[in-house]
C-alpha positions in Angstrom: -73.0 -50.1 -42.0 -76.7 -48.8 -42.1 -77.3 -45.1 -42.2 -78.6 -44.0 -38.5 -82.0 -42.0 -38.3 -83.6 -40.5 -35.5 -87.0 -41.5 -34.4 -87.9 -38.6 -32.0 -91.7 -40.2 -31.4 -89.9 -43.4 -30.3 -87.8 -41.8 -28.5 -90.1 -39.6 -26.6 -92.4 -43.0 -25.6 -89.3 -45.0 -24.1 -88.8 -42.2 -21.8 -92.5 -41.5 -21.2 -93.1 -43.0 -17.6 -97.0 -43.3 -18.6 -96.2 -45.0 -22.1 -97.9 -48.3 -21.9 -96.0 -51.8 -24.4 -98.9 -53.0 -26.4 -96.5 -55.8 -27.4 -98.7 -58.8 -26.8 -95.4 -61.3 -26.7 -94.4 -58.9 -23.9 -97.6 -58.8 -21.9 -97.1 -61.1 -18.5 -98.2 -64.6 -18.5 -101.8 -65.2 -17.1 -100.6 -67.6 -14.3 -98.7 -64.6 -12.9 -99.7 -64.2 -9.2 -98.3 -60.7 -9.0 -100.9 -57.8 -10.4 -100.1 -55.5 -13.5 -98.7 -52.6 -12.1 -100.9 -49.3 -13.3 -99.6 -46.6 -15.5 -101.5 -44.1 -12.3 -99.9 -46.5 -9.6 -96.2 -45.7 -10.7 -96.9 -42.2 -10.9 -98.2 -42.3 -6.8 -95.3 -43.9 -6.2 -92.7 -41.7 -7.5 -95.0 -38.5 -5.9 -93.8 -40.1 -2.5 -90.6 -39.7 -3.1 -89.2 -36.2 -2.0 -88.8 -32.7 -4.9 -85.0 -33.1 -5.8 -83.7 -29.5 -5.4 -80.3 -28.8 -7.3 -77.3 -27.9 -5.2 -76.3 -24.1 -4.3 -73.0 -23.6 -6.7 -70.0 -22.9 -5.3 -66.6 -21.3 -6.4 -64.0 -24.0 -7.3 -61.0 -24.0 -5.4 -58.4 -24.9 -8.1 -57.2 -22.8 -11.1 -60.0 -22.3 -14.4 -60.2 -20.4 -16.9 -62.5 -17.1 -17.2 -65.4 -18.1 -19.2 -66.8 -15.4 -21.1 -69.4 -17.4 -23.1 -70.8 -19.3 -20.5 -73.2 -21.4 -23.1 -70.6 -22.2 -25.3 -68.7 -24.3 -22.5 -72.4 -26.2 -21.5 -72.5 -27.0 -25.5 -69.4 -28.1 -25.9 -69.6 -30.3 -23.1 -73.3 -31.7 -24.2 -71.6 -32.6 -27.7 -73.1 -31.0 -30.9 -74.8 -33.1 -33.6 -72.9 -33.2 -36.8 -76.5 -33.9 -38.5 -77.1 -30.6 -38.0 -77.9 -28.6 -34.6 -80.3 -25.1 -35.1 -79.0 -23.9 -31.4 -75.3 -24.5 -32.7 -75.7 -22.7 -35.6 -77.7 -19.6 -33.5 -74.8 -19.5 -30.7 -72.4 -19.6 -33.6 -74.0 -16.5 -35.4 -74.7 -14.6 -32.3 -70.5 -15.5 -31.2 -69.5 -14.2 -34.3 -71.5 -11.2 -34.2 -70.2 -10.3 -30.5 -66.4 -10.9 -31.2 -67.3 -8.5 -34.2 -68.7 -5.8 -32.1 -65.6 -6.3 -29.3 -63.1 -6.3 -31.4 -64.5 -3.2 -33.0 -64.7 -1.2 -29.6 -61.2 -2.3 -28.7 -58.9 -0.9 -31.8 -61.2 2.2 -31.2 -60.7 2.6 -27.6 -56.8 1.7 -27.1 -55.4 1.9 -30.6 -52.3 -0.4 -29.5 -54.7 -3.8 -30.0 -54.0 -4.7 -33.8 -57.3 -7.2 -34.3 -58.3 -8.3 -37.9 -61.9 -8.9 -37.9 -61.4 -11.6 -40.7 -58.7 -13.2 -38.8 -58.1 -16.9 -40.1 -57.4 -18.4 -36.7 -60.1 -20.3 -35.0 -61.4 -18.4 -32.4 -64.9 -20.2 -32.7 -66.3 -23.6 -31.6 -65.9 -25.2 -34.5 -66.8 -28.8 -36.1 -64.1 -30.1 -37.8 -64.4 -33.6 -39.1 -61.7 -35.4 -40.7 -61.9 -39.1 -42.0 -60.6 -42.0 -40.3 -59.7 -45.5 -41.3 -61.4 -47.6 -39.2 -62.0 -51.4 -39.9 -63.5 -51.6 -43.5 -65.4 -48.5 -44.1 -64.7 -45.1 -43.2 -66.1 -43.3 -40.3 -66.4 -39.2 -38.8 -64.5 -37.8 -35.9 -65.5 -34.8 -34.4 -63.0 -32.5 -32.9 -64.1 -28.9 -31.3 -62.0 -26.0 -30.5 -62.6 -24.0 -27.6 -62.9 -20.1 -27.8 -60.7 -20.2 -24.8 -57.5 -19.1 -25.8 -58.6 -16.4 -28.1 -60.6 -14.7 -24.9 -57.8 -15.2 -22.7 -55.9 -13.0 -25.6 -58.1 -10.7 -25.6 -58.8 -10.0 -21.8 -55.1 -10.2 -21.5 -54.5 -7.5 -23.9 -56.9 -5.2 -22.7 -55.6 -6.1 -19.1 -51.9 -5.1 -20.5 -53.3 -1.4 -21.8 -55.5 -0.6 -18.3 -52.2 -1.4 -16.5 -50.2 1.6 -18.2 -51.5 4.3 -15.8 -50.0 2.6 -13.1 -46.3 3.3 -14.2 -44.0 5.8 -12.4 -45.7 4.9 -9.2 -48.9 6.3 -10.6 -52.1 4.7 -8.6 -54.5 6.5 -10.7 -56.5 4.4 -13.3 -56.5 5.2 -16.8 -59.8 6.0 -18.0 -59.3 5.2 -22.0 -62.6 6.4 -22.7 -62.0 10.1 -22.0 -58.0 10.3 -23.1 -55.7 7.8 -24.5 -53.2 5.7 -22.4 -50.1 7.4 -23.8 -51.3 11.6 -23.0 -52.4 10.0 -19.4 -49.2 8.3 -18.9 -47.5 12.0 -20.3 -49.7 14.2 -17.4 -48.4 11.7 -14.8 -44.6 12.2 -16.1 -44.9 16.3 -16.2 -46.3 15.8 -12.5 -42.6 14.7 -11.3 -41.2 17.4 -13.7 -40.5 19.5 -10.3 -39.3 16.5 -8.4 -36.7 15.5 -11.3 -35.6 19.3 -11.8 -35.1 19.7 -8.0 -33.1 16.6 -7.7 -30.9 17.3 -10.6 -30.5 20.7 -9.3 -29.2 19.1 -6.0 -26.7 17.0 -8.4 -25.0 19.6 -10.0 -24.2 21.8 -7.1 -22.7 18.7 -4.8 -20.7 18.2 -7.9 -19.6 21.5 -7.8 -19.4 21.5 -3.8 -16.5 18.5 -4.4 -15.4 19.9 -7.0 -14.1 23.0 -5.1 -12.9 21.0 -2.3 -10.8 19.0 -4.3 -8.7 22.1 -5.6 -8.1 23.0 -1.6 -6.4 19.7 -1.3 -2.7 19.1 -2.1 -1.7 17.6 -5.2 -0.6 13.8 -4.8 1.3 12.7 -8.2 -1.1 9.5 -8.8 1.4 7.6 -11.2 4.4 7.9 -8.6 2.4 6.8 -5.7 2.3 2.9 -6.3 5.5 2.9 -7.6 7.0 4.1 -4.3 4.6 1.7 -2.6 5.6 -1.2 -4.7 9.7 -0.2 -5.0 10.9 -1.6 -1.3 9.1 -4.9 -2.5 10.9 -5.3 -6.1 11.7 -9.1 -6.2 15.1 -10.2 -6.9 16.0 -11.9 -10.7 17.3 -15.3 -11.0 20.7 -13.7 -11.7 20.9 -11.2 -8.6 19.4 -14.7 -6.6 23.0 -16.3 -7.8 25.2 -13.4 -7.3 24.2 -13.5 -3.7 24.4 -16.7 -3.5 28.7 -16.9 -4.6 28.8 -13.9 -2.2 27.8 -16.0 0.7 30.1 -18.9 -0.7 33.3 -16.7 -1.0 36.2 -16.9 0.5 36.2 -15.3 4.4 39.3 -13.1 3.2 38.0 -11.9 -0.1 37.0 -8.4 -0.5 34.0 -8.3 -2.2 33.2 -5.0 -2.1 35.5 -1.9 -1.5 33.2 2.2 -1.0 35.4 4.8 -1.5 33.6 7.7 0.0 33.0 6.2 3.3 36.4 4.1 3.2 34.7 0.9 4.0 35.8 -2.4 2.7 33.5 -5.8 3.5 35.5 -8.9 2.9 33.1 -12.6 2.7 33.8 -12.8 6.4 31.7 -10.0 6.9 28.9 -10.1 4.4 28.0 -13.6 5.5 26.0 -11.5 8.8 23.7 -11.0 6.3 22.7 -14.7 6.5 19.1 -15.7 7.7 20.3 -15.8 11.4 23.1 -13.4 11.1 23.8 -10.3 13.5 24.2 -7.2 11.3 28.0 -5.9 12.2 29.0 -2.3 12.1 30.6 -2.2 8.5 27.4 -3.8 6.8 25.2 -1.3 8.6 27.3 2.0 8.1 27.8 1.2 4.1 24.2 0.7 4.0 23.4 4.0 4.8 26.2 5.4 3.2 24.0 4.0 0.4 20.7 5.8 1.1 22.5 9.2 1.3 24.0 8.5 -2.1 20.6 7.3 -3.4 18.8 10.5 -2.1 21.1 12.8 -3.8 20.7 10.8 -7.2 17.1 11.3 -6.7 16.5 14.4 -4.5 12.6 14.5 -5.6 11.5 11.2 -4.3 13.1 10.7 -1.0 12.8 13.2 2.1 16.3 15.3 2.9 18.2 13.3 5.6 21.5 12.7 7.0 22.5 9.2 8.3 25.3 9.0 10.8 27.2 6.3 11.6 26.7 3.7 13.9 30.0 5.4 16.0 28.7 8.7 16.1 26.2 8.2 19.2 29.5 6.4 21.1 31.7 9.2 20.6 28.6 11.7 21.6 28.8 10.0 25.1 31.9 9.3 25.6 32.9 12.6 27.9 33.4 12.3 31.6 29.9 13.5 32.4 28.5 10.9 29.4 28.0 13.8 27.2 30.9 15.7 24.8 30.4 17.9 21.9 33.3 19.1 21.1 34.0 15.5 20.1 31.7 15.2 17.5 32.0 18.8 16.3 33.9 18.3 13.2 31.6 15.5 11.6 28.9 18.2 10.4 30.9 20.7 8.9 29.9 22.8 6.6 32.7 22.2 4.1 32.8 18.2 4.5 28.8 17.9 4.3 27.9 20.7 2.1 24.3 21.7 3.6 24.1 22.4 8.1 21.4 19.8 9.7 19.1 22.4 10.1 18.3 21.8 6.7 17.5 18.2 7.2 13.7 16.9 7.3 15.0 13.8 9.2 18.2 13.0 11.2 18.9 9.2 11.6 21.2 8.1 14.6 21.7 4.3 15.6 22.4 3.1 18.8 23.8 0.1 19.9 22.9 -1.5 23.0 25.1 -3.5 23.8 23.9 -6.5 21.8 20.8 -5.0 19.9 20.4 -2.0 17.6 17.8 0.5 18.0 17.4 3.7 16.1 17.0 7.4 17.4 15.6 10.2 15.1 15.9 13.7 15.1 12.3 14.8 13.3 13.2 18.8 12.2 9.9 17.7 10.0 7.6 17.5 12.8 9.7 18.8 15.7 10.1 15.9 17.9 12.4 13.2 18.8 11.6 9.5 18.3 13.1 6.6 19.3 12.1 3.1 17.8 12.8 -0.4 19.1 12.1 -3.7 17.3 11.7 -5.0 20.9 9.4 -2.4 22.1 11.7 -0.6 24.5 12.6 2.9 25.5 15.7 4.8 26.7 15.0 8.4 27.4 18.4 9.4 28.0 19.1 9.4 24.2 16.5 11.4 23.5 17.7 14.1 26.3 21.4 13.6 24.7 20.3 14.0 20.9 17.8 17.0 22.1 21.3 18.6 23.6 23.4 17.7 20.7 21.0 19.2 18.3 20.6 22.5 19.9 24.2 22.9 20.0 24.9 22.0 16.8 22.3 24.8 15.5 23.5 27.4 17.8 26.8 26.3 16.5 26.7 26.1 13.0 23.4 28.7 12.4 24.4 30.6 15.7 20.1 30.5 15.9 18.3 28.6 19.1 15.4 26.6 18.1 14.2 25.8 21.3 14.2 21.6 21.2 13.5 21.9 24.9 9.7 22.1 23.8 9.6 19.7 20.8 7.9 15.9 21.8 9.6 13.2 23.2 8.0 9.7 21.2 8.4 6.4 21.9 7.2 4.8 18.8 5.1 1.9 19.6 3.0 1.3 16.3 6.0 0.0 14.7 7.2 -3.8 13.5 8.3 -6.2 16.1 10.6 -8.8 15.5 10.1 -11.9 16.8 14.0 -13.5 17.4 16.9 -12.3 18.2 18.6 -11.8 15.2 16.5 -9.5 12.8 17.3 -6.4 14.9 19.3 -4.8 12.9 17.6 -5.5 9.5 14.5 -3.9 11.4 17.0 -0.9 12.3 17.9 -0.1 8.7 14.6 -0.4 7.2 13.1 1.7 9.7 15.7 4.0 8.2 14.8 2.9 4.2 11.1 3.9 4.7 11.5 6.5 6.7 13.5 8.0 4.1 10.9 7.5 1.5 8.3 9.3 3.4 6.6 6.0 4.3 5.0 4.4 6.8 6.5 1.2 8.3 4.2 -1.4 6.8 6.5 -4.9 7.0 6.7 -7.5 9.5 8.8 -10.0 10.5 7.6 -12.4 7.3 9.6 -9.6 5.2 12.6 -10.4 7.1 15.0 -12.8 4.8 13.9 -10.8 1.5 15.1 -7.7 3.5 18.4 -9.6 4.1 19.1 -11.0 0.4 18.0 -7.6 -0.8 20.2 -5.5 1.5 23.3 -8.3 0.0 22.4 -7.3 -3.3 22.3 -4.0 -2.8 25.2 -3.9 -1.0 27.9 -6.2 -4.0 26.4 -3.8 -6.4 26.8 -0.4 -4.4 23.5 0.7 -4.8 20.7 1.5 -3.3 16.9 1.5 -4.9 
């Protein structure tokens, strides 16, 4: 391959419009019809045609990059000569000498841009030419690096440090020629010094405020609370599952269970009421509560001070000639055989019977009021009238004091559990009597229902309970 020269002169006369070819072997043959068009005549042509003026620019509609050196980018795309270019070489002198001077300004104005001035990283359009094996010789390939990215770095940067001032909400700019970024961003801070004092002021006294308040609150013993919660829910073992299961399975004439202090025996005949669809009889119900009374006097502290009677005590109440007789019941509240008077009692549980569904009275000395609660919703206000009389007569007879139960509410508890057949009744009836006892409200339904049962069993064969 020959060496390539330039010819500028040759050059200059192939694009020369007026440049004449004195080429004899090119000159048109003399039989030519058509004249030899004139080096003037071409020119008059071409005047004809109209001045070609160069479009207005417009802004491009599609993402570019900031171009800071504007020649550099018209270069670059022109192509440089690797023989040697003088207006390369000047751009590239007067580039350096710019990024220099910039890079200068910047470490002296923000003092957070760390720029070496010698940095070894192109930041320059650059001619880089790097062999390349190409059929038998060896030829040059140009490559040229953009100053792009390194501007973008730098506008970015500086961009980065101008946007400091705008932090805490601040909309002032920083002006990093009079004070540095960091005392400007400090001014704007001690600004909200009264705003943050204020609001922290604001802090501690609420703090105090509910503070105070909880002191005038009563004491709730936090680790007892969800164990009460959680205690009429305990599931049964595997091993209480099969003792109640033989229970069921025993013999209709076997005692299984004999309570000395109430005198009540239950043979299998009788605990199998406690089936799913069994009617709760008389003995299962009255040992039950015999139960809770011995339970609240094992643990006076967690359970409220009651007295349960019997499910025979409301029939003998009633049973006079005028359906209403004291002096029949007088005995069963002695002094001597209970060892505290009624008075003393936050709660007085009475069940009734109704013929063929158990309902509960109770006497509230808590809350001075009478309440009367049916699974199936209904109401009886004669009870309440009866157990109002009985009460004041057993105060005035035992205390010899009138308490005047004339005045105290009359409530027909209707936010209560329902239960929806006609054989939980009395299950509801004693658990109305378990959680009142506890101090709690009555949150169970009718889903609780065969638990209740095989719970109340179990409680029952070991003669406790929880």
């Amino acid at each position: 391959m020959g060496a390539m020269t330039t010819n500028r002169k040759r050059t200059e006369e192939c694009i020369n419009v007026n440049y004449t070819n004195s080429d004899p072997s090119r000159k048109r043959s003399k039989l030519s019809i058509k004249p030899v068009p004139s080096a003037a005549s071409v020119v008059a042509r071409l005047s004809r045609y109209p001045e070609v003026y160069a479009p207005l620019t417009r802004e491009v509609h599609a993402p570019c990059r900031p171009t800071k050196f504007p020649l550099a980018a018209r270069v670059s795309a022109r192509g440089g000569d690797a023989m040697g270019n003088v207006l390369s070489a000047k751009y590239e002198k007067a580039k350096r000498s710019a990024l220099a001077k910039y890079r200068t300004v910047v470490e002296k104005w923000k003092e957070v841009i760390v720029v070496d001035a010698e940095s070894d990283e192109p930041c320059a359009d650059s001619s880089v030419e790097e062999p390349r094996g190409g059929g038998d010789g060896f030829g040059v390939q140009q490559q040229s690096q953009s100053t792009l990215s390194c501007d973008s770095e730098l506008r970015n940067a500086e961009l980065k440090v101008a946007s400091g001032g705008k932090l805490w909400g601040s909309e002032t700019q920083l002006d990093v020629e009079s004070v540095h970024a960091y005392k400007k961003l400090l001014e704007d801070v001690g600004r909200r010094n009264g705003t943050f004092q204020r609001l922290n002021f604001e802090i501690n006294l609420n703090e105090k405020r509910r503070a105070h308040f909880n002191l005038l609150r009563p004491k709730k013993d936090l680790d007892e609370e969800p164990e009460v919660l959680q205690e009429p829910f305990v599931a049964l073992s595997s091993e209480e599952e099969d003792e109640v299961e033989r229970a069921f399975s025993a013999n209709r004439w076997t005692i299984l269970v004999n309570h000395e202090n109430s005198n009540i025996e239950i043979t299998g005949e009788k605990f199998r009421c406690l089936r799913s669809t069994g009617w709760l009889n008389d003995e299962v119900i009255n040992l039950y509560l015999a139960l809770l009374k011995e339970r609240e006097q094992r643990q006076s502290h967690k359970f409220l001070k009651s007295h349960f009677f019997n499910t025979f005590f409301y029939k003998k109440l009633i049973s006079g000639p005028n359906g209403y007789d004291f002096k029949s019941v007088r005995r069963w509240t002695s002094q001597r055989k209970l060892g505290y008077s009624l008075l003393e009692c936050d709660k007085i549980f009475v069940p009734i019977h109704q013929e063929i569904h158990w309902c509960l009275a109770v006497i509230n000395n808590e809350d001075k009021k009478l309440q009367y609660l049916d699974s199936m919703k209904g109401e009886d206000s004669s009870v309440l009238e009866k157990l109002a009389k009985y009460f004041a007569d057993e105060v005035n007879d035992k205390n010899g004091k009138d308490i005047g139960v004339n005045t105290w509410k009359k409530e027909f508890v209707k936010d209560l559990p329902v239960q929806k057949n006609g054989c939980d009744c009395g299950v509801f009836m004693i658990k109305y009597v378990d959680f009142y006892s506890r101090g709690l409200e009555l949150y169970f339904d009718q889903e609780n229902m065969p638990y209740f049962r095989r719970r109340t069993a179990k409680e029952i064969l070991r003669l406790k309970a929880e």
